[in-house]
C-alpha positions in Angstrom: -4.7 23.8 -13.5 -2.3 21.1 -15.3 -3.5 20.2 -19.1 -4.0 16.9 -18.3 -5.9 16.8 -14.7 -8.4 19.0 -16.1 -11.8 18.6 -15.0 -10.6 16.6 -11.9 -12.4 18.0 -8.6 -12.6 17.0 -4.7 -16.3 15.2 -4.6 -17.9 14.5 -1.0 -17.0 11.5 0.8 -18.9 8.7 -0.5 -21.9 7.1 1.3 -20.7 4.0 2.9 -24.2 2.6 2.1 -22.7 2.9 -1.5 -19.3 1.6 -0.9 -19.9 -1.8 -1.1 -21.2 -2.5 -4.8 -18.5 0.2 -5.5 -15.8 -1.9 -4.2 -17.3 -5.3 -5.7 -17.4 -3.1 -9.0 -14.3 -2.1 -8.7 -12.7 -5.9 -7.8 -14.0 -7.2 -10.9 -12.3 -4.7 -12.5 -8.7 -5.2 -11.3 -9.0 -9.2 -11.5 -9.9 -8.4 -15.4 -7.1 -6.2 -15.3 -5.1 -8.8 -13.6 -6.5 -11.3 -15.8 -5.2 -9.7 -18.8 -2.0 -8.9 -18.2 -1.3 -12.2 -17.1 -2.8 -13.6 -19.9 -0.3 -11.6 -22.3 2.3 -13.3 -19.6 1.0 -16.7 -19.8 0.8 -17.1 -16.0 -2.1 -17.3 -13.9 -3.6 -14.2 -12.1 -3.5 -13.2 -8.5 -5.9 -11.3 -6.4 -3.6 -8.9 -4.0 -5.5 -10.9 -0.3 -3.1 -11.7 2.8 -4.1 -13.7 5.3 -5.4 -12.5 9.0 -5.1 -13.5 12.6 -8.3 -15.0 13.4 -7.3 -14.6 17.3 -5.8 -11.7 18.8 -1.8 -11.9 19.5 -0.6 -12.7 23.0 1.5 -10.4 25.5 3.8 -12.4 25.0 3.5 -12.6 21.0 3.9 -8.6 21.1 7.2 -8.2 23.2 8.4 -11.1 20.9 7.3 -8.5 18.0 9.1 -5.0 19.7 12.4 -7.3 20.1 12.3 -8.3 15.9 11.7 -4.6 16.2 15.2 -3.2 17.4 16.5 -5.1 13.9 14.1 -2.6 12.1 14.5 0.3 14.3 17.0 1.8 11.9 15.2 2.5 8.8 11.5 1.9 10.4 12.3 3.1 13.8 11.2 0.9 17.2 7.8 2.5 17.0 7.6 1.8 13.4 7.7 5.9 12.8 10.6 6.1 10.0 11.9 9.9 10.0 13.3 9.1 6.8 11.1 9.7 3.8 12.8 6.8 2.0 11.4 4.1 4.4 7.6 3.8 5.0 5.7 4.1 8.2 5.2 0.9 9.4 3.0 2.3 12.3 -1.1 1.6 12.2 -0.2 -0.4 9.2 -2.4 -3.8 8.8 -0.7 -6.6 10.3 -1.5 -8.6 7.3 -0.6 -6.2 4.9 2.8 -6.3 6.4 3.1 -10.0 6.9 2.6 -10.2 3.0 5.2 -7.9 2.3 7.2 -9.5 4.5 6.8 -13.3 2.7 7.1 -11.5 -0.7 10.5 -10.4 0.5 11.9 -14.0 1.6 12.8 -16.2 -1.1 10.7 -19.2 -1.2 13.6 -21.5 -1.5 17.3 -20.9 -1.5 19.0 -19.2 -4.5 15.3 -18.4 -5.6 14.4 -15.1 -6.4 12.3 -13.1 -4.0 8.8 -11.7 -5.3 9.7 -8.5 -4.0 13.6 -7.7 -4.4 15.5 -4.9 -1.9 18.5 -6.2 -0.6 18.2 -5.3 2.7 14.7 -6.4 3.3 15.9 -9.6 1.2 18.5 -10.3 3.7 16.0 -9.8 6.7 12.8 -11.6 5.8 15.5 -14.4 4.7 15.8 -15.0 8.6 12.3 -14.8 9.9 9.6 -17.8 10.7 6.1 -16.8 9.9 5.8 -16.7 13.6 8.3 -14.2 13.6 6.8 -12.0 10.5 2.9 -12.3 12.9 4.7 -11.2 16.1 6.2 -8.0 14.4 3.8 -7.0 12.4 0.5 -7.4 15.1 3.6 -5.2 17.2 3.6 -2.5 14.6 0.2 -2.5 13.9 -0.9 -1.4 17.3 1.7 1.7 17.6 0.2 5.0 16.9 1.2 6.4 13.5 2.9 10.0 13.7 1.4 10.8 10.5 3.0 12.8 7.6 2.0 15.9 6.4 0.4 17.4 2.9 2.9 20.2 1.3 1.0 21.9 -2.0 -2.3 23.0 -1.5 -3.3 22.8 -5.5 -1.5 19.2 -5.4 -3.7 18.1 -2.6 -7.2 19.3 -4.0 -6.4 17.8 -7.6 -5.0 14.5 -5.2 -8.4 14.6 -3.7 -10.5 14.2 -7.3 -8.3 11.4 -8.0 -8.6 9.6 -4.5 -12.5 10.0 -4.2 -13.2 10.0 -8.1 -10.7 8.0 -10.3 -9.3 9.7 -13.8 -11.7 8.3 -15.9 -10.2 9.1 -19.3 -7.6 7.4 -18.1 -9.3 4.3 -17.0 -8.0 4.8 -13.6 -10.4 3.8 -10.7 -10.8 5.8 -7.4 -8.7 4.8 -4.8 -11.5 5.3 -1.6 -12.6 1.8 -3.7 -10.0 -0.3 -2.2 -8.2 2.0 0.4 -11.6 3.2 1.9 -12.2 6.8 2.1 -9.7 8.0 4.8 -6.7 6.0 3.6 -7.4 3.1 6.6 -7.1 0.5 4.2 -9.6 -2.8 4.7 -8.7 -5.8 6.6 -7.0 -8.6 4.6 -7.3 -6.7 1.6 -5.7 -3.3 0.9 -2.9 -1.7 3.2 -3.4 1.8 4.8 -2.2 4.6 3.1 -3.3 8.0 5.8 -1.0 9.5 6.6 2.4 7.9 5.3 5.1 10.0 3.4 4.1 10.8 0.2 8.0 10.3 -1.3 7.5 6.9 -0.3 4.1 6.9 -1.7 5.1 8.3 -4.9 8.1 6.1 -5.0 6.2 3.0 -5.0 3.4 4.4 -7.9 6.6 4.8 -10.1 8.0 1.5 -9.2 5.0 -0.1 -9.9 4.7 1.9 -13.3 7.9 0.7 -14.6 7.8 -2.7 -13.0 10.2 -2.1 -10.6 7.8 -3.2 -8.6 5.6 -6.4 -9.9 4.6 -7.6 -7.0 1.0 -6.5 -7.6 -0.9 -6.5 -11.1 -3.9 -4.3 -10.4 -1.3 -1.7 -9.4 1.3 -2.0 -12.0 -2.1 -1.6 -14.4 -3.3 1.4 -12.8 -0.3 3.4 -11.9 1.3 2.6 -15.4 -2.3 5.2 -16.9 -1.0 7.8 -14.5 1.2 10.9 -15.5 4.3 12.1 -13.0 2.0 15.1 -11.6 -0.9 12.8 -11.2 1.5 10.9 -8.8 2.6 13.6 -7.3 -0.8 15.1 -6.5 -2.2 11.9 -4.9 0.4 11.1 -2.9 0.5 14.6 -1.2 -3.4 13.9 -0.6 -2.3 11.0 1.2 0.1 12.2 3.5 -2.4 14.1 4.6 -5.3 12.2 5.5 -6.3 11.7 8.8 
């Protein structure tokens, strides 16, 4: 076992009965996370919510989403399956996890700097309507995710401890908290994780760690008390779940 994932074990799923307080627990904890670190910034803290459809997209809506689509196709991949590891699976994903990402990526005003900087995705969002963002991403959340799959064994059962139980020495909460116990993610809250490449998964702890990524404060906080195999053994986990 790795020196420092010691004493780190798969428990059993947790009672859903229990989830609740556990995820109220665990939102105070990332706004007073949030809270401090914007504190040392001297800006104002920001709860990682998206807004959601309260009505159910149109026929109509959707075909306008699967034509945005054959722009993405490429790196996403017209059923939002990427078969690169370097692009995330779009696929299953909540439509307003995705219509977040998608307004973090588009400047607010011109010559303004994105929340969220790729130069590709910069030069996309740049030239969608919020219309335009709904349509695609109600399109690619009702395609069936192909999911990815778990490589290391040992990875995935310390990956498991973490996911269900946190690293407490590290003050690192569980992730079943805000990603729910198979990776689904909650409704205008938290995106889904099951089953998406754990590269990309991995890729985006470290980005948030060095704050390549600040588009989200809890997680910035959280993955910067993680080590490189702690990554690495989560993000295996994930790929796997189903």
């Amino acid at each position: 076992m790795l020196p420092d994932e010691e004493g780190l074990r798969p428990t059993p799923a947790p009672d859903h009965r229990a989830f609740v307080p556990v995820r109220a627990a665990l939102g105070a904890l990332l706004l007073a996370v949030a809270a401090a670190a914007a504190t040392a910034e001297g800006a104002a803290p920001t709860a990682p919510t998206f807004e959601v459809s309260a009505t159910a997209p149109t026929a109509a809506q959707l075909a306008h989403g699967k034509q945005l689509a054959q722009t993405c196709a490429a790196c996403h991949g017209i059923d939002g399956n990427a078969t690169s590891t370097q692009f995330p699976k779009l696929a299953s994903q909540r439509s307003g996890y995705i219509v977040q990402e998608l307004t973090r990526f588009k400047p607010a005003a011109p010559g303004k700097k994105p929340e969220r900087v790729n130069a590709i995705m910069n030069g996309i969002a740049s030239t969608l309507s919020p219309q335009d963002m709904r349509d695609l991403a109600d399109y690619y959340s009702r395609q069936t995710i192909k999911p990815a799959i778990a490589t290391h064994a040992e990875w995935v059962k310390i990956g498991e401890g973490i996911w269900r139980g946190g690293i407490a020495n590290r003050m690192v909460p569980a992730c079943v908290a805000c990603h729910g116990p198979g990776g689904l993610g909650l409704p205008g809250e938290y995106p889904r994780l099951a089953g998406q490449w754990s590269e990309y998964v991995a890729a985006q702890l470290h980005a948030f760690r060095t704050g390549a990524r600040g588009d989200n404060t809890p997680m910035h906080e959280i993955a910067s008390r993680m080590s490189d195999r702690q990554i690495r053994d989560v993000s295996d986990f994930v790929a796997g779940l189903r």
